[in-house]
Backbone as a ProteinNet text record, in pm:
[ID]
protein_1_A
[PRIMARY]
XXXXXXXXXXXXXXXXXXXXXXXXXXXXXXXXXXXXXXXXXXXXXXXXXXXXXXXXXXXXXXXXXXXXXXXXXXXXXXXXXXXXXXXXXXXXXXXXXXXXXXXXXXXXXXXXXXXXXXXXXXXXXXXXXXXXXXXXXXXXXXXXXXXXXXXXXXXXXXXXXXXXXXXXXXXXXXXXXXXXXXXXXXXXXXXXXXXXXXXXXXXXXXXXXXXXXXXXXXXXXXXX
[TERTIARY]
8055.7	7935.9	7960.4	8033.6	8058	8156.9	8244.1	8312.8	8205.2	8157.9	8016.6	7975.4	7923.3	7850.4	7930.1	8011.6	8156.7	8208.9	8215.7	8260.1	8158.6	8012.3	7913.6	7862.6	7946.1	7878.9	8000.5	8074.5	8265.5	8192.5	8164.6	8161	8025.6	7951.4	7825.3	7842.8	7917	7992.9	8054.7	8173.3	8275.4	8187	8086.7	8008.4	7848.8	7879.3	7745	7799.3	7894.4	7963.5	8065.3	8105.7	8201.3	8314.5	8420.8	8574.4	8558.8	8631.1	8588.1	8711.6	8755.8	8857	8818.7	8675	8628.1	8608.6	8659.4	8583	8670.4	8595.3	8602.3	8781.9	8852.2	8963.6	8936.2	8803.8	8762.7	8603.7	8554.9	8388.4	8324.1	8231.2	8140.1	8019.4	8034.3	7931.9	7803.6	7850.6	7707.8	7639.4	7526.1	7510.2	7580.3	7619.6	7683.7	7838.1	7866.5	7971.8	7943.7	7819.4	7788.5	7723.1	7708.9	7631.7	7739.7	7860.6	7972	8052.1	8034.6	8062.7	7963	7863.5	7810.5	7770.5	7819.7	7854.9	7992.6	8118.7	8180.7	8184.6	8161.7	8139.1	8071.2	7966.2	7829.4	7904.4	8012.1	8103.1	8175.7	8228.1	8287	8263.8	8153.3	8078	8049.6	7990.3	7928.7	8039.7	8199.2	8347.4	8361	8351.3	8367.3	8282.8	8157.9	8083.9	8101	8143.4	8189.2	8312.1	8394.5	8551.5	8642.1	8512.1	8637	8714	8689.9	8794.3	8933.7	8963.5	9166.4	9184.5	9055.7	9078.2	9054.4	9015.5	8959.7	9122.4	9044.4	9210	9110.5	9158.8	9136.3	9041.1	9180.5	9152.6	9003.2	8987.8	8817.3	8731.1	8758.5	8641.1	8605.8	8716.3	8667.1	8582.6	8646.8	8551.3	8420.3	8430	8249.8	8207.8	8243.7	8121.1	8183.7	8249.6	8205.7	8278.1	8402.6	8440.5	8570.1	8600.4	8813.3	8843.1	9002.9	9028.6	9057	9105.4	9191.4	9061.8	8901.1	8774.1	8751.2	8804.5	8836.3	8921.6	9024.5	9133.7	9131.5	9037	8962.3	8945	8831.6	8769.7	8837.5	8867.4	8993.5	9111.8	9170.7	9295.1	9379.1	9273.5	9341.9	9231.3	9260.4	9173.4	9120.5	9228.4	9211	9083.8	9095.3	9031.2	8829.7	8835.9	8710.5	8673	8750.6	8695.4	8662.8	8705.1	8714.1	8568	8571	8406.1	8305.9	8305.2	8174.1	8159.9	8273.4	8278	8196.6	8209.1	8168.7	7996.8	7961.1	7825.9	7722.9	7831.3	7780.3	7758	7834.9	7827.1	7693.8	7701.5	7576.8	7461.9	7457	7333.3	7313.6	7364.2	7372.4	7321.2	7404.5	7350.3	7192.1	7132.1	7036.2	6913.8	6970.7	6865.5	6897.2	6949.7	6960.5	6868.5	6873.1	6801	6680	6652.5	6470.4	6429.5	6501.8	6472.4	6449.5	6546.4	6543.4	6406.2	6358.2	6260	6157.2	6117.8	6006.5	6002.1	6123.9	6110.4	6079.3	5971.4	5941.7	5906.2	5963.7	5959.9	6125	6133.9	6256.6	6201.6	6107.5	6061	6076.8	6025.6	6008	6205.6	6316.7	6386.7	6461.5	6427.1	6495.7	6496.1	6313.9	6268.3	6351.7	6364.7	6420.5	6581.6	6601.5	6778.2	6808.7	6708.9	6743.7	6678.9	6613.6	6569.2	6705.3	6788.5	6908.7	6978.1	6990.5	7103.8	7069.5	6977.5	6917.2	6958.5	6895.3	6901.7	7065.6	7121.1	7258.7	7354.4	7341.5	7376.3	7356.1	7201.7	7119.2	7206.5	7202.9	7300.4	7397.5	7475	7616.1	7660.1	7578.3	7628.2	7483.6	7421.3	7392	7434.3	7520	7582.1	7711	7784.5	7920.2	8020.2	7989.6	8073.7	8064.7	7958.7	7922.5	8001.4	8013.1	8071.6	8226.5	8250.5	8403.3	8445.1	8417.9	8454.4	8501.6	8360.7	8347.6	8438.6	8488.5	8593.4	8722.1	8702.5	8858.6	8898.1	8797.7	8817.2	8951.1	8965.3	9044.8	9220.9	9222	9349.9	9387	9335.1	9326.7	9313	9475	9462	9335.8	9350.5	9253.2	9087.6	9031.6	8957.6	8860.7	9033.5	8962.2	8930.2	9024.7	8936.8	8804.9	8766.6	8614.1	8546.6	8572.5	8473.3	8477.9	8615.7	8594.9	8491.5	8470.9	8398	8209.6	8221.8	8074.2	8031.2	8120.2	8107.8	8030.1	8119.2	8081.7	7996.4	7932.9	7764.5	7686.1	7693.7	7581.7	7549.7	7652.8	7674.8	7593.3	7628.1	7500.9	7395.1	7348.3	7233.5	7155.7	7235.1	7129	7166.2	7241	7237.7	7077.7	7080.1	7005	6790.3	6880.2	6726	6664.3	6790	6788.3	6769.9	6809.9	6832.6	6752.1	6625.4	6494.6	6445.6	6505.3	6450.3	6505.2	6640.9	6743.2	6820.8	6703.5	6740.4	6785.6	6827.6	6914.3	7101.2	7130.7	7276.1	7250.4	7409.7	7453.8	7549.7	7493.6	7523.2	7655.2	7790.4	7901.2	7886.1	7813.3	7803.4	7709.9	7611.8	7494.9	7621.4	7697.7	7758	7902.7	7916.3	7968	7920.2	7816.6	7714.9	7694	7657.4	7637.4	7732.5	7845.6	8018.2	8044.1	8009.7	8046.7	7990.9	7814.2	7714.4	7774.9	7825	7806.8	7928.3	8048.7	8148.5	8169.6	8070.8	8037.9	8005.2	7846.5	7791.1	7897.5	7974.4	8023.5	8171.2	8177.6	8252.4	8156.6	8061.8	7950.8	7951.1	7915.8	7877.3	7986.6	8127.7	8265.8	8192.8	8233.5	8184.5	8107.2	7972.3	7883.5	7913.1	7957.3	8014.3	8093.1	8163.7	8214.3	8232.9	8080.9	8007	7898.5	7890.5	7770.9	7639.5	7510.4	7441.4	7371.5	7356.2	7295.9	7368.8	7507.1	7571.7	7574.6	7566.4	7556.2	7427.3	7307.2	7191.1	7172.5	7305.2	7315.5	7344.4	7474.3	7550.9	7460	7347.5	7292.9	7201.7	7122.6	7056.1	7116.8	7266.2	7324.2	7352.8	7364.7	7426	7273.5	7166.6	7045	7031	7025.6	7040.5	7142.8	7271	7301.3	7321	7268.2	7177.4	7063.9	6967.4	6861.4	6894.8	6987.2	7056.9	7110.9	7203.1	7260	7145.8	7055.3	6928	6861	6853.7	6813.1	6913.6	7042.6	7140.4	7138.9	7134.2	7095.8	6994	6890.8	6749.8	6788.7	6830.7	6879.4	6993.2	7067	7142.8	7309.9	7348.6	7443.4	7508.2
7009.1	7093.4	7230.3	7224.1	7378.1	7412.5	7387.8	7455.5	7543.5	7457.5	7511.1	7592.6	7601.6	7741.2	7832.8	7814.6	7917.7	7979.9	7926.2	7962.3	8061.6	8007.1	8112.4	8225.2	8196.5	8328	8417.9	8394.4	8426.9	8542.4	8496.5	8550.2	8643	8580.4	8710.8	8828.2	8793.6	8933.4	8996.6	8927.3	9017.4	9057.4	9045	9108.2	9197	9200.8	9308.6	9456.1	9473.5	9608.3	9606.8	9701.6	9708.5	9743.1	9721.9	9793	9951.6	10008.2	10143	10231.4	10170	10189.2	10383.6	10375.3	10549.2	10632.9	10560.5	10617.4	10810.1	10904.7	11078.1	11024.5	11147.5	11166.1	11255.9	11346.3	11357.2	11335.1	11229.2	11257.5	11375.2	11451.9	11542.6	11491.7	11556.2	11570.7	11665.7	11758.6	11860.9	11823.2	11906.5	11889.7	11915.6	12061	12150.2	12037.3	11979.2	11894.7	11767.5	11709.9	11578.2	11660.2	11785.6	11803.7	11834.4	11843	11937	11824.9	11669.7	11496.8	11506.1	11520.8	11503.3	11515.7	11653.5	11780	11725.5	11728.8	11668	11512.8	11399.9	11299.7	11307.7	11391.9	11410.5	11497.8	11551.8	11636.5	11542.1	11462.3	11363	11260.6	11224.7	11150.4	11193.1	11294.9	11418	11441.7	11422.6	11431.7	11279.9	11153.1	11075.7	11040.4	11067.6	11035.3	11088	11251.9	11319.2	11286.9	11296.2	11229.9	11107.3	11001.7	10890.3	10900.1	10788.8	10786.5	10834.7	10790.2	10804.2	10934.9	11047.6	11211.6	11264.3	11167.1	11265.9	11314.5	11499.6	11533.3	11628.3	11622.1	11696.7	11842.7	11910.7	12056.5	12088.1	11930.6	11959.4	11957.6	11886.5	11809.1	11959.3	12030.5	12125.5	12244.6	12247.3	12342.4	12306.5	12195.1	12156.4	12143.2	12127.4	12105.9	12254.2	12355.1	12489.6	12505.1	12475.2	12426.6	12473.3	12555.6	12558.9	12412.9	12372.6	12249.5	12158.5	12315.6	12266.2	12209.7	12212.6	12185.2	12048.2	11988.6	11829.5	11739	11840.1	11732	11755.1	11777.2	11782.5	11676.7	11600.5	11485	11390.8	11404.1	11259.9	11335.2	11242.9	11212.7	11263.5	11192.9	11213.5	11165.6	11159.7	11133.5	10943.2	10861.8	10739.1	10723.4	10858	10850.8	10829.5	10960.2	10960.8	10832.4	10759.8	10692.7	10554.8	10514.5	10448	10426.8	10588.1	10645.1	10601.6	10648.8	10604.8	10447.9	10393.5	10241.1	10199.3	10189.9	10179.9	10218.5	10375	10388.7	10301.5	10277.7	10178.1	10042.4	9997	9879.6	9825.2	9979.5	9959.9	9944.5	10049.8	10028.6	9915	9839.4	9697.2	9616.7	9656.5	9525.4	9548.8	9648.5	9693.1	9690.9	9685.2	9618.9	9486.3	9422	9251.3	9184.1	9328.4	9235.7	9262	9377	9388.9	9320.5	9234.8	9146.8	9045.1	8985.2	8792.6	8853.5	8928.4	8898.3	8810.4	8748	8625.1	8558	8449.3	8301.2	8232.3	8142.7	8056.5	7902.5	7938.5	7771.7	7794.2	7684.6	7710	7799.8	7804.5	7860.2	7998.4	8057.6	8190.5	8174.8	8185.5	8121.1	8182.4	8106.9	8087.5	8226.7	8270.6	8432.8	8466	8512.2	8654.1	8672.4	8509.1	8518.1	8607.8	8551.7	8597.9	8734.5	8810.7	8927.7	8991.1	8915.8	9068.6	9015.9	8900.9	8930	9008.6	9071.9	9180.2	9333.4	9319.2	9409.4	9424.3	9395.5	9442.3	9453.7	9419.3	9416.6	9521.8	9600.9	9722	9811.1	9837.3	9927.6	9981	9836.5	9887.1	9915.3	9911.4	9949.1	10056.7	10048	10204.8	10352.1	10341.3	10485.5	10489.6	10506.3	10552.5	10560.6	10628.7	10644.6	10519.1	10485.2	10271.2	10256.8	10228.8	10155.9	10134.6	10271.9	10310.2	10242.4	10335.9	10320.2	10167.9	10030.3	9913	9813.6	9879.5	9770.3	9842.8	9982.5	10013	9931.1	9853.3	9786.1	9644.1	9604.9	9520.6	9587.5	9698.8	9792.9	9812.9	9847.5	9852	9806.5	9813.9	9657.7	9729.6	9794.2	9819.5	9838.4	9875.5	9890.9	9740.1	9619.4	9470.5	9429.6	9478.3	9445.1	9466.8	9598.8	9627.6	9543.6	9539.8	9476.6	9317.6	9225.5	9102.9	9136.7	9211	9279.9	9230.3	9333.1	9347.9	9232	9166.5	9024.3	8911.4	8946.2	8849	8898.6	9036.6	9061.8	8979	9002.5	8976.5	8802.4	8748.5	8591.1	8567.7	8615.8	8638.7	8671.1	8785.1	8752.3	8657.3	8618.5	8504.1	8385.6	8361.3	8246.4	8308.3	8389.7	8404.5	8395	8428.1	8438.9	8304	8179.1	8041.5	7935.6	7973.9	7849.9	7832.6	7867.9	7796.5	7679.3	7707.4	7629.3	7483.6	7514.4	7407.9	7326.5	7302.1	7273.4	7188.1	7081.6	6954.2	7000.5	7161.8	7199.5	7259.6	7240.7	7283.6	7437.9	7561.7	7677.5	7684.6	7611.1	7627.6	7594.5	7491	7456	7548.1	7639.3	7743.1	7840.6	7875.4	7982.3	7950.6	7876.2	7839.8	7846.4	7822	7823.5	7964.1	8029.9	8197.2	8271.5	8254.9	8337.2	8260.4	8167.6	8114.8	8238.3	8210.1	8255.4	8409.1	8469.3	8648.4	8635.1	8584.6	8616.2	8575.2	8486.7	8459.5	8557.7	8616.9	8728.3	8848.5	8907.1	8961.2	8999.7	8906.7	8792.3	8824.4	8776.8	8780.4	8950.1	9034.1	9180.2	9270.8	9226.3	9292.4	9247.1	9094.9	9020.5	9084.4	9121.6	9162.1	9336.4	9381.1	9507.2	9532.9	9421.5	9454.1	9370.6	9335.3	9228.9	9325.5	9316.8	9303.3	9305.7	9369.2	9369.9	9236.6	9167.7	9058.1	8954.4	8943.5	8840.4	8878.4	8992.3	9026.3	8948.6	8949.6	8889.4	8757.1	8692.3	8551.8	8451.7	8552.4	8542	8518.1	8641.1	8653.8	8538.2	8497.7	8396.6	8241.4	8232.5	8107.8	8106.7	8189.2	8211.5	8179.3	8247.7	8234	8092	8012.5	7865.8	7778.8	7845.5	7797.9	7794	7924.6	7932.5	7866.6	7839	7772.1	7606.5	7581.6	7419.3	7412.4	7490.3	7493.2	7491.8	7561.6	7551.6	7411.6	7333.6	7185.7	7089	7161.2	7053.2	7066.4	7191.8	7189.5	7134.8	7114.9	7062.7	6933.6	6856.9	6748.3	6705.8	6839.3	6785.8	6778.6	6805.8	6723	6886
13804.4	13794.5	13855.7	13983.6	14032.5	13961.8	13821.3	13789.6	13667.1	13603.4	13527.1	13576.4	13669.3	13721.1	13720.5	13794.6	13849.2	13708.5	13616.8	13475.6	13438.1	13436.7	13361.4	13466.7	13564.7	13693.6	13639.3	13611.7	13562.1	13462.6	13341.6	13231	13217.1	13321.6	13331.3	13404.8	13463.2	13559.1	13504.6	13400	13339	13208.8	13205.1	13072	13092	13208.6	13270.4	13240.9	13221.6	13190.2	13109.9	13008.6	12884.4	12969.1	12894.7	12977	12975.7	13035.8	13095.7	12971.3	12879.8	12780.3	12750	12726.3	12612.9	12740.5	12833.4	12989.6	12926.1	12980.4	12958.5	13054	13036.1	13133.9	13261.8	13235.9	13370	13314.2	13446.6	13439.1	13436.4	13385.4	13424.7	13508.7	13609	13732.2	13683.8	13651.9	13580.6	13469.1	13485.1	13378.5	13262	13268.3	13148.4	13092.3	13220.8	13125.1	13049.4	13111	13030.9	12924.3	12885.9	12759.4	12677.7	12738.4	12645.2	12578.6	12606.4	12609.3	12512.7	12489.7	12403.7	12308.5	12309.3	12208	12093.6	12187.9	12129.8	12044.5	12103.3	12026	11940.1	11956.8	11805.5	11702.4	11717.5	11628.9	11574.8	11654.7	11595.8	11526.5	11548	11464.1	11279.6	11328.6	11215.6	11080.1	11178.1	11098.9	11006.8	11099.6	11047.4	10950.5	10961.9	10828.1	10696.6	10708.8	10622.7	10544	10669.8	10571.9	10640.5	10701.6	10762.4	10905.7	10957.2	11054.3	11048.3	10959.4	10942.7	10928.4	10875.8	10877.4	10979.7	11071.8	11213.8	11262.5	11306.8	11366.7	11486.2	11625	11731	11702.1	11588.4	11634.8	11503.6	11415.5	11365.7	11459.3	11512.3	11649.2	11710.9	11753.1	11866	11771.7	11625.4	11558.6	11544	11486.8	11464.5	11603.7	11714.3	11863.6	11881.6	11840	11855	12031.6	12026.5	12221.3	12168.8	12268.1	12251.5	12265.9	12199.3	12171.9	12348.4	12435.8	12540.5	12650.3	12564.1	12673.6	12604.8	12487.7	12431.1	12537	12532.5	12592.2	12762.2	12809.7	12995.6	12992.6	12851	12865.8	12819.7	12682.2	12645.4	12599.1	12657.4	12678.9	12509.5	12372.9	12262.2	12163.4	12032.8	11944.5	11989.5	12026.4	12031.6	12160.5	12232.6	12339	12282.3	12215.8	12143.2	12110.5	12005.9	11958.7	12011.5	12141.2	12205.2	12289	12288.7	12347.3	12302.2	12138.9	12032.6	12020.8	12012.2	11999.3	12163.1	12238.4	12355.2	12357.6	12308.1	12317.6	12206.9	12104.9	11946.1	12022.4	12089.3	12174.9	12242.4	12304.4	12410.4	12320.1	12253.3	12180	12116.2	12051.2	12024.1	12121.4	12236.8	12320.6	12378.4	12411.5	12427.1	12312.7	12200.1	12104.9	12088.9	12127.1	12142.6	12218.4	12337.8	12459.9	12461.5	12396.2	12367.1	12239.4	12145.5	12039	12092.5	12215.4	12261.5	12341.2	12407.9	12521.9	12453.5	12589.5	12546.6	12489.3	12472.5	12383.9	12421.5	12421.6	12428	12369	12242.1	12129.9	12064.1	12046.6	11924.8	11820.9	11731	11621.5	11672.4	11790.9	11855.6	11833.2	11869.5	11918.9	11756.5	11654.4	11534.6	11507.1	11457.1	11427.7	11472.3	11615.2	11686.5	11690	11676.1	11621.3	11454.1	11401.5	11230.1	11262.4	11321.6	11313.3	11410.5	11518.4	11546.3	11465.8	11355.7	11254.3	11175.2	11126.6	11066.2	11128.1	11267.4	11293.2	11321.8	11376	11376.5	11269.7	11119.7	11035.6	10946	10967.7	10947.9	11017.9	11137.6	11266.4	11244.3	11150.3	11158.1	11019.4	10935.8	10811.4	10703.9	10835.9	10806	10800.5	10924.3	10960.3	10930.4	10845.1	10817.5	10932.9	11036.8	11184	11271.4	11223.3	11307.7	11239.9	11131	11092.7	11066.1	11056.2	11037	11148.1	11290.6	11422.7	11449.2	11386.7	11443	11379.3	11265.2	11190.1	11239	11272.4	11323.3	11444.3	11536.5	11664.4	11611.8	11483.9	11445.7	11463.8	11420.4	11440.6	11538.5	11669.2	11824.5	11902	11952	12096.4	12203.6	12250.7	12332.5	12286.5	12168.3	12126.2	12091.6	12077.1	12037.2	12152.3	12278.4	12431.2	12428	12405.9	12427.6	12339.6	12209.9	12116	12192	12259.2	12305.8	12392.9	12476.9	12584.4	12577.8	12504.9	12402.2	12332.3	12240.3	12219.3	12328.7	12482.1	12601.1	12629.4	12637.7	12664.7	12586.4	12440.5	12346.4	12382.5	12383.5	12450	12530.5	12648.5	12779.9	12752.5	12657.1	12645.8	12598.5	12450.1	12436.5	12528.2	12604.9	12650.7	12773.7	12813.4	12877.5	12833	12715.6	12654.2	12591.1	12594.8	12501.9	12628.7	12768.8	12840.8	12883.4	12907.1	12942.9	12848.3	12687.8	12588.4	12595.9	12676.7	12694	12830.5	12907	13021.4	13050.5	12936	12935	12909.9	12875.3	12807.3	12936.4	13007.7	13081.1	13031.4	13119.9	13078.8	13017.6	13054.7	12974.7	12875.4	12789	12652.8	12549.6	12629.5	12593.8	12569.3	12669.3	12663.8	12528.4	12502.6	12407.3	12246.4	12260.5	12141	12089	12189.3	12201.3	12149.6	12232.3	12134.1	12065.8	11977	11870.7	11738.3	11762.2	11692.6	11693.5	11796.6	11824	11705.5	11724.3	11663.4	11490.5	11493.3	11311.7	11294.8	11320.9	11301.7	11323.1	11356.4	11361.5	11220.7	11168.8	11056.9	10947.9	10921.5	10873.2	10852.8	10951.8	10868.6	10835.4	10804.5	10779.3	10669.9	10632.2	10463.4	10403.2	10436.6	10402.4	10296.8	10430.2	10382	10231.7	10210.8	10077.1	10009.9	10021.9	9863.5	9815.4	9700.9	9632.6	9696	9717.7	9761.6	9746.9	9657.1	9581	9664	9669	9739.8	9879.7	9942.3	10091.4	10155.1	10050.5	10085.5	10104.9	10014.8	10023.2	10130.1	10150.4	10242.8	10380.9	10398.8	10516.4	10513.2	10426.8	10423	10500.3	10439.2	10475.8	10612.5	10634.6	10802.1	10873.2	10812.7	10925.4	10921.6	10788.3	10793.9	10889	10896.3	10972.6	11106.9	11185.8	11315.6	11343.4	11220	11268.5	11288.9	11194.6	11222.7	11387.2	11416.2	11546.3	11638.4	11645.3	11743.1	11723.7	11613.9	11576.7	11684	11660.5	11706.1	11870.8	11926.9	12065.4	12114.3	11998.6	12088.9	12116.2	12031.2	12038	12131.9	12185.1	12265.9	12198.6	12108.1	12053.7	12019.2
[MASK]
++++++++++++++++++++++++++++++++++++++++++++++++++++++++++++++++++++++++++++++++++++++++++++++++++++++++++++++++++++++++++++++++++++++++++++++++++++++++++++++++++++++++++++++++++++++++++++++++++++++++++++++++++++++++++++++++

């Protein structure tokens, strides 16, 4: 039993914060520099939607945020740096609309809804914006980039385990927490697929998966 705990105290710790991977190469303390961070990535962004990740090159970045190139490379290190950045802030935002979707479950049914509504919503997120999306499948190409996304993965986990274990006070948190990165990482599986089907079959697709989240929540109530 104390390894149980010790395991899910483990993984809530190492998932209260993303790896520090997009971290700037120097922080800005001022204001004027966290605006000039933000300047840049929104340039960068603005690039990738236009013509793709694989066209992003430095010396666009510094034209479109309107910055000599040598006030880019203060903050990152290199292009991998950027993108390391956006993936990281795409992250957050994810996890932050996760956690204002689970608040307040209280039935399985409450429970089922709010699961099939962030498979919605995160599926919406990331294949709405061209730069989400580019950025979030480039995390497969990048050893360091698949750290963060494992990263982010072990948040989203935590949350719902956090938001499910009142429902389940007979599953001991290692088996919740199991259930959770199972579910994050289908879903995750799930909206690559999605991406390049057919709209008609993307819908299908999403359907089967919510079916088979709402089964898994059957099978936990039960215990099994």
């Amino acid at each position: 039993m104390a390894r149980t705990r010790s395991t899910t105290a483990s993984a809530t710790k190492d998932a209260e914060t993303l790896p520090d991977a997009g971290a700037p190469r120097r922080r800005p303390v001022q204001a004027r520099g966290r605006k000039r961070v933000e300047t840049i990535l929104s340039a960068a962004e603005g690039l990738i939607r236009e013509k793709g990740v694989d066209a992003l090159k430095m010396s666009e970045i510094a034209s479109a945020a309107e910055v000599p190139i040598g006030s880019i490379y203060q903050f990152f290190a290199d292009r991998g740096a950027i993108l390391r950045a956006l993936a990281e802030r795409y992250m957050e935002k994810n996890c932050r609309l996760m956690e204002t979707t689970l608040r307040n479950i209280r039935t399985i049914e409450d429970a089922r809804q709010k699961l099939w509504l962030a498979i919605d919503q995160s599926i919406q997120v990331t294949l709405a914006d061209p730069a989400f999306r580019d950025v979030w499948f480039g995390l497969l190409a990048d050893r360091d980039l698949q750290k963060l996304n494992h990263a982010a993965a072990r948040r989203s986990a935590v949350i719902i385990v956090g938001a499910l274990k009142p429902l389940f006070p007979h599953l001991s948190s290692e088996r919740l927490m199991l259930a959770a990165e199972t579910m994050v990482h289908m879903s995750e599986g799930l909206v690559r697929s999605v991406s390049l089907e057919d709209a008609s079959i993307g819908q299908a697709m999403i359907g089967e998966f919510k079916h088979l989240v709402a089964l898994y929540l059957r099978d936990l109530a039960t215990g099994t």
